[in-house]
N, C-alpha and C positions, 0 to 999 in steps of 0.2 A: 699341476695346480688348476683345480678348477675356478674358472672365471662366470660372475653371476652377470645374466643377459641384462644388455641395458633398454629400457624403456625411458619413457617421458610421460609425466603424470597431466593430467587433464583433474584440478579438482573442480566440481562441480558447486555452484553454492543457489544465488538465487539467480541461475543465468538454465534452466532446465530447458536447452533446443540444443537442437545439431546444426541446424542453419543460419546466418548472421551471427555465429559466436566467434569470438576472434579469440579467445582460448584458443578454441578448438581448432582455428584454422591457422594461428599460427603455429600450435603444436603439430599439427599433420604435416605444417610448409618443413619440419627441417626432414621428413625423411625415417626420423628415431621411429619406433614403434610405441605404440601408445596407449596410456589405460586408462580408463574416464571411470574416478570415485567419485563417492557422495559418501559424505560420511556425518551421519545423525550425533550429533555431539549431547555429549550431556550439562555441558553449560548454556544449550539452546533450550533440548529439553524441559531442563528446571527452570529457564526464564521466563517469571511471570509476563511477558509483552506475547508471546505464544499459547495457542490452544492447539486442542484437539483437530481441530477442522484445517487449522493450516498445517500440521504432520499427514493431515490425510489426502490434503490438494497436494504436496509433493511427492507422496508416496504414491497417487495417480500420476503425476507427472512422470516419475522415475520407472512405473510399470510402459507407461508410453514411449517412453526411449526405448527403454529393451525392447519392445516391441519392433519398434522404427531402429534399433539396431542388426535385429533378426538377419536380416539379409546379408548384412555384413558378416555374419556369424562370429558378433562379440553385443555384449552386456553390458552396463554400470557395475562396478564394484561397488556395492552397498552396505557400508557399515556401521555397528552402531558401537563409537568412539569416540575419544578424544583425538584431535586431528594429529599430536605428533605423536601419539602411541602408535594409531595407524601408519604413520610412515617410519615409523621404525619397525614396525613388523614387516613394512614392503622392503627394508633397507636391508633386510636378511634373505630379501630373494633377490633381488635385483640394484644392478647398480642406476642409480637416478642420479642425472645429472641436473634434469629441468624439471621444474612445474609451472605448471601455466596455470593462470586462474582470471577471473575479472575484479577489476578493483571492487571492491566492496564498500559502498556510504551504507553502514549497520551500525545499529546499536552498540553499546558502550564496551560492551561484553566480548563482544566480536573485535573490534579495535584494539581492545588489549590480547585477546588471541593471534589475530594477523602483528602485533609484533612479538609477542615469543614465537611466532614463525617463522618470523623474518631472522630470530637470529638462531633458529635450529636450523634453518637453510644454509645460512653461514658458517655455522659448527661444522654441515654434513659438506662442505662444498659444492652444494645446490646451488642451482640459479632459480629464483622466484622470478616470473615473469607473469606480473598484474597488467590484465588488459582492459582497454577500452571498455565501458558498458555504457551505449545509450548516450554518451554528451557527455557525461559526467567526464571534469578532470581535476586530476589532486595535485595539490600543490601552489594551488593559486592563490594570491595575496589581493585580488582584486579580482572585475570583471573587464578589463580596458580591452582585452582579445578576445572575453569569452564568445563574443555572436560567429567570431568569424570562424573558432575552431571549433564552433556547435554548426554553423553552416559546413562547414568543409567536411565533417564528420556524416552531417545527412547527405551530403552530395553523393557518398559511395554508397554504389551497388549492393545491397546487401550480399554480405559473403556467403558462398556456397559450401555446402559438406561434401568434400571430393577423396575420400580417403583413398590410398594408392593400397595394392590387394596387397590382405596379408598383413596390412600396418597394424592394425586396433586388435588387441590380444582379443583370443578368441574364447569363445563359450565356456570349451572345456579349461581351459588354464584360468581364468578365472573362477570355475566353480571351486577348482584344485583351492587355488586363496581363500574361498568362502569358509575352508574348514580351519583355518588360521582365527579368527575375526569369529565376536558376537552379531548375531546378523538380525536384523530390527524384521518385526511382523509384516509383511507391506498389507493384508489383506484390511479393506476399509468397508463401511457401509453405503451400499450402491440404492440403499432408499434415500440415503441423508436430503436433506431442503437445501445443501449447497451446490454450487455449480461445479461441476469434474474438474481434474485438475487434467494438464496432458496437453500438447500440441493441436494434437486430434481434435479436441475438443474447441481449443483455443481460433483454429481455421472453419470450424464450423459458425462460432459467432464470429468471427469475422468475415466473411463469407455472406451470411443473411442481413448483418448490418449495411455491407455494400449495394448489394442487392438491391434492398427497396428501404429497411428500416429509418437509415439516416435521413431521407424525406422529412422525416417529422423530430429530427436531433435538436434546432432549434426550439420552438413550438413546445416541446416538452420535457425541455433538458431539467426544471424545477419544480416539476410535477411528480407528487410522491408516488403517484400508480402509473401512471404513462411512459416515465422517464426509466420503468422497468423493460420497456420494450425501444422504446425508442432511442437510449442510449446503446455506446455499442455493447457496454455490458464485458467489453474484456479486461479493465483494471488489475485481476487477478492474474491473468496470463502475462501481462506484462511487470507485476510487482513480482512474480515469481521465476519470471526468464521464459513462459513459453514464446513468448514471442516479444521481439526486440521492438523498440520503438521506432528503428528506422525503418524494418520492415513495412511494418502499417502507416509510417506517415508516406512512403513510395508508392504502397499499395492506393493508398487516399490523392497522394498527386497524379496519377497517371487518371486515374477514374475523374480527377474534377475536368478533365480538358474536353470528355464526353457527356458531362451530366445535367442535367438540366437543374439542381441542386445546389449549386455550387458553393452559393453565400455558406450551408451547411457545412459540406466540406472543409472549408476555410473556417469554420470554426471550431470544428471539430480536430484539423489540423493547429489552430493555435493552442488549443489545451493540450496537445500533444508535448508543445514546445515546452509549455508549464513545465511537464513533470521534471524535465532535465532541468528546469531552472531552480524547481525549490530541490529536487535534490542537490544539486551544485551551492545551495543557500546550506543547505544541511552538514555537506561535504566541509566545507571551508568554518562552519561554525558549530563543532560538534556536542560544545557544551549545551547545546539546546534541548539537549534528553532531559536535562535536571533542572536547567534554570531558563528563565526567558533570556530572550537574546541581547534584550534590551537591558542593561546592567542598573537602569535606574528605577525598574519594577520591581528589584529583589527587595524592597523595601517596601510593598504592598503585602498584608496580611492580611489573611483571612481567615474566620473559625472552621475547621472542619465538622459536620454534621452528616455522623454517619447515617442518620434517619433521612434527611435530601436525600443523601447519595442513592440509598437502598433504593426510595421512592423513582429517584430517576433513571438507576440500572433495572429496573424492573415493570419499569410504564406503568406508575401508579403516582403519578406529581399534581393528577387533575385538570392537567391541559391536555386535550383528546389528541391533537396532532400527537405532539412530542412523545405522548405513551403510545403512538401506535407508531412513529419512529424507531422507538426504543425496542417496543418487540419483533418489528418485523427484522428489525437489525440482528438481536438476538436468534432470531430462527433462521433469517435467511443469510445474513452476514452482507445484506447489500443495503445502500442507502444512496441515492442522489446526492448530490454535491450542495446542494440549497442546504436538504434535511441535515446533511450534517453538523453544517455549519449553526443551523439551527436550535440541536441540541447541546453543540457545545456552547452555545452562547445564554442557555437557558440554563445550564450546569455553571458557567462561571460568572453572569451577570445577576439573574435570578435567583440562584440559587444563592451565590458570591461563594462559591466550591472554588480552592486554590486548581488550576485547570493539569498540573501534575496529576492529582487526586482522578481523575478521567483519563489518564492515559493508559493506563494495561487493561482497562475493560473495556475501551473502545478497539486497542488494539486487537485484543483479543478477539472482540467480535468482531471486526472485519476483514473477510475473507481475503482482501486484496491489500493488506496492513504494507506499506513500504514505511519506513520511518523516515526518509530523506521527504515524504509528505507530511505523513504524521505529526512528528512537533512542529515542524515551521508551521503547519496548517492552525494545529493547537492552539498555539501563540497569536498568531491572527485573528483566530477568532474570538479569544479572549483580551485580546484591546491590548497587548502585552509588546508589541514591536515598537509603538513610537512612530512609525512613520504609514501607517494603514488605518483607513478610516475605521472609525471604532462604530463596527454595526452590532446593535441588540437588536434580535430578530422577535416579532410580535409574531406570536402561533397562531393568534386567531385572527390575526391579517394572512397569515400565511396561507391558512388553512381554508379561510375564504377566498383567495385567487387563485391557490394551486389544486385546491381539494375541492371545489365544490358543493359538490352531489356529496360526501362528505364519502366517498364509496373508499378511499384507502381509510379512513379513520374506521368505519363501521367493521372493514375488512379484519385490520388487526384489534379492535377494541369491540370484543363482541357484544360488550357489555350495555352499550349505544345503539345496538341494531334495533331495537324497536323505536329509538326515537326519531320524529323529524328531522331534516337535517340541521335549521336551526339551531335546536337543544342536541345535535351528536357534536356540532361544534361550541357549544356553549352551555353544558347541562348544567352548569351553577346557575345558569340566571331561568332554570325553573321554579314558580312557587311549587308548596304545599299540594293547592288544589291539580297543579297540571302534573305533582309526582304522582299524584294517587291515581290522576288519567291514565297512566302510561304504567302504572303497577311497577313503579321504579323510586328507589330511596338514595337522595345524593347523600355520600358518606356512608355507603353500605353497599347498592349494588357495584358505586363507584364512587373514588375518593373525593371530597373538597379540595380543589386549589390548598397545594401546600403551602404557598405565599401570594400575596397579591401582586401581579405583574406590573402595574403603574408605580407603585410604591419602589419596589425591587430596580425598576427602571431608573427611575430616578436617581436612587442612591450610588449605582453602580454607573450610570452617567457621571454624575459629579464627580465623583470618586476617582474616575478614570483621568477624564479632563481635566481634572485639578492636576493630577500627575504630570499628565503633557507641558505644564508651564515648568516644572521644575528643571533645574539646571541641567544633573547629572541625566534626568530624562534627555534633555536636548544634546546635550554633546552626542549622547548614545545614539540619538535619532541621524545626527548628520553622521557620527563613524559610520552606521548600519548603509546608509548611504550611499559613501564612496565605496565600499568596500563591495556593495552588492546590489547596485542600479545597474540596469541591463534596459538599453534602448532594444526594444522591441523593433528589428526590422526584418522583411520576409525574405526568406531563402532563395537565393538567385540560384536559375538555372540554366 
């Protein structure tokens, strides 16, 4: 009777490194030999929260493995599947006893995948073993422990890739599977205006930001052309796995005890802290894809107008910043953390666009989409929590302390380049005589304001505020509270 060899599965999701993965390292610690898939789903695929540019950052990621697998002389399994089709065709080669994975805060879709997993694992007499990612942990009904098991989590070492020879199936027996399995395109375009996906890539900006870049992290973290360089710019690596957050907050502690920088460091390290925190908000509250958090805003309505919408996924609303937000976001998939907030708040304040209505086009366009930021962040910025100050961001405040010389506006708004900078941040308050100076037509070369900003403010002040007095508002504001106040204290070493 032949007996089928036993492996241990390593699935791969948004955790793309070999180093600091506790997948990966507690599956090498038992010894079993080991296969590391990735498997391209098609309920990911078809999920409007995805584009093209984030299939193409993982499919650089996944060629960067094999690459950094090489040596080992073993690969990713890469398929393009539905997750328990895939393990049922691996269940015809081999007996599986284990799979390791990292927990996963994902969208809605995924949540219900990971439990018809959980009970095909159970069917097949698998052990599903969900690890560690970054802070995050499930299951919590509170924060009363969270700092100390988010401290204690950054306190380790980041874990090493130390496969023992011979464990991680090799080259050839994996290619032998490829012929089993529909197997996805990996080749991508190496012109595109986004940033590469891959480790490789991930250590080279992190590497120049150390360097010297962070000097001016402060300084220019709200600045919509500066905060291009001067941020470290790896959001992506880390929403996608190339690199763990404890790595680079170790990497960031050991450098601040040398730098003359440090205030920077240290802030650069508390927004690190952020991200495990609103994921762990995400984690514990996951109805936040669909409705705000705050149970006493589902009674706010708003008209949908797909002519706003168009206007403002497209930077053509008439406020020069926010369209040249919106396209640079578009083309390059990057935006400061100011700007974004910005545009969300001109989308659901301004606009009064329910801020759902903004969520698969922003996700879409951002290269470094995590969703455990994404809706809590949403929600924030659209005055929807109950217990966060309700900011409406002025563009042309913005635009005049972040933007000056109006050089990002002109940048993405070609349409302004000939005018002063003045009129590139205010071309409505051109007369007649000074269009015809400038051989420029407002509402032709470029749109009129689609609403008046003072008015719009207004409306969507009150509107808001009114709401914070109401009851069911308030109970919601103190549950939101208990359940997810986190005293901020710093990591003892």
């Amino acid at each position: 009777m032949n007996t089928k060899p036993q492996i241990h599965v390593v699935w791969l999701k948004r955790d793309l490194r070999l180093q600091d993965n506790e997948a990966i390292f507690n599956a090498l610690k038992t010894g079993v030999r080991v296969l590391f898939l990735y498997s391209f789903e098609p309920i990911l695929l078809n999920d409007a929260h995805y584009s093209q540019r984030h299939w193409d950052f993982i499919k650089e990621s996944l060629m960067d493995l094999n690459a950094a697998l090489k040596p080992y002389n073993s690969k990713v399994l890469i398929v393009q599947s539905d997750i328990i089709a895939t393990f049922n065709q691996l269940l015809n080669n081999f007996k599986i006893t284990d799979v390791f994975s990292h927990q996963e805060t994902g969208i809605l879709v995924t949540y219900e995948r990971d439990k018809n997993f959980k009970r095909f694992c159970k069917n097949n007499l698998i052990r599903w073993h969900e690890n560690i990612n970054n802070g995050v942990r499930r299951g919590l009904i509170n924060r009363n422990n969270w700092n100390a098991l988010c401290n204690a989590f950054y306190e380790i070492e980041p874990l090493k890739f130390t496969p023992e020879n011979n464990q991680l199936l090799t080259i050839n027996e994996i290619e032998k599977l490829e012929t089993l399995f529909k197997l996805p395109d990996l080749k991508t375009n190496s012109n595109s205006p986004f940033q590469k996906g891959g480790r490789t890539m991930a250590l080279k900006y992190l590497k120049s930001f150390f360097k010297d870049r962070y000097a001016n992290y402060m300084f220019n973290i709200s600045k919509p052309e500066l905060s291009r360089s001067s941020c470290s710019r790896i959001s992506p690596y880390i929403a996608w796995g190339n690199l763990s957050v404890r790595e680079v907050y170790h990497e960031a502690y050991h450098l601040k005890s040398t730098s003359k920088h440090k205030k920077a460091l240290e802030a650069f390290m508390s927004r690190l802290r952020w991200q495990a925190h609103f994921i762990q908000k995400f984690e514990m509250e996951h109805t936040m894809e669909e409705a705000s958090i705050n149970k006493g805003f589902h009674k706010l309505k708003k008209s949908v107008s797909k002519s706003y919408q168009d206007a403002w996924k497209t930077g053509q609303t008439g406020y020069p910043l926010v369209d040249a937000c919106m396209r640079c976001l578009n083309e390059t998939g990057y935006l400061n953390f100011r700007m974004r907030a910005l545009v969300v708040s001109f989308f659901t304040h301004n606009l009064w666009q329910p801020w759902q209505e903004a969520t698969t086009h922003l996700s879409q366009m951002f290269l470094d989409f995590e969703p455990g930021i994404h809706f809590p962040q949403l929600q924030m910025q659209a005055g929807e929590t109950g217990i966060n100050m309700l900011r409406i961001y002025n563009p042309i405040k913005n635009s005049l302390e972040h933007d000056p010389e109006a050089s990002f506006i002109k940048k993405w708004v070609p349409e302004l380049r000939s005018l002063d900078t003045p009129f590139a941040h205010q071309p409505y308050l051109m007369t007649e005589l000074e269009q015809q100076f400038y051989n420029f037509k407002l509402g032709i070369d470029y749109p009129n304001p689609i609403i008046d900003f003072d008015t719009s403010r207004k409306k969507a002040g009150d509107t808001l505020w009114n709401l914070r007095k109401n009851k069911k508002v308030m109970e919601e504001s103190k549950r939101i509270l208990r359940k997810h106040t986190l005293n901020h204290k710093p990591i003892s070493r």
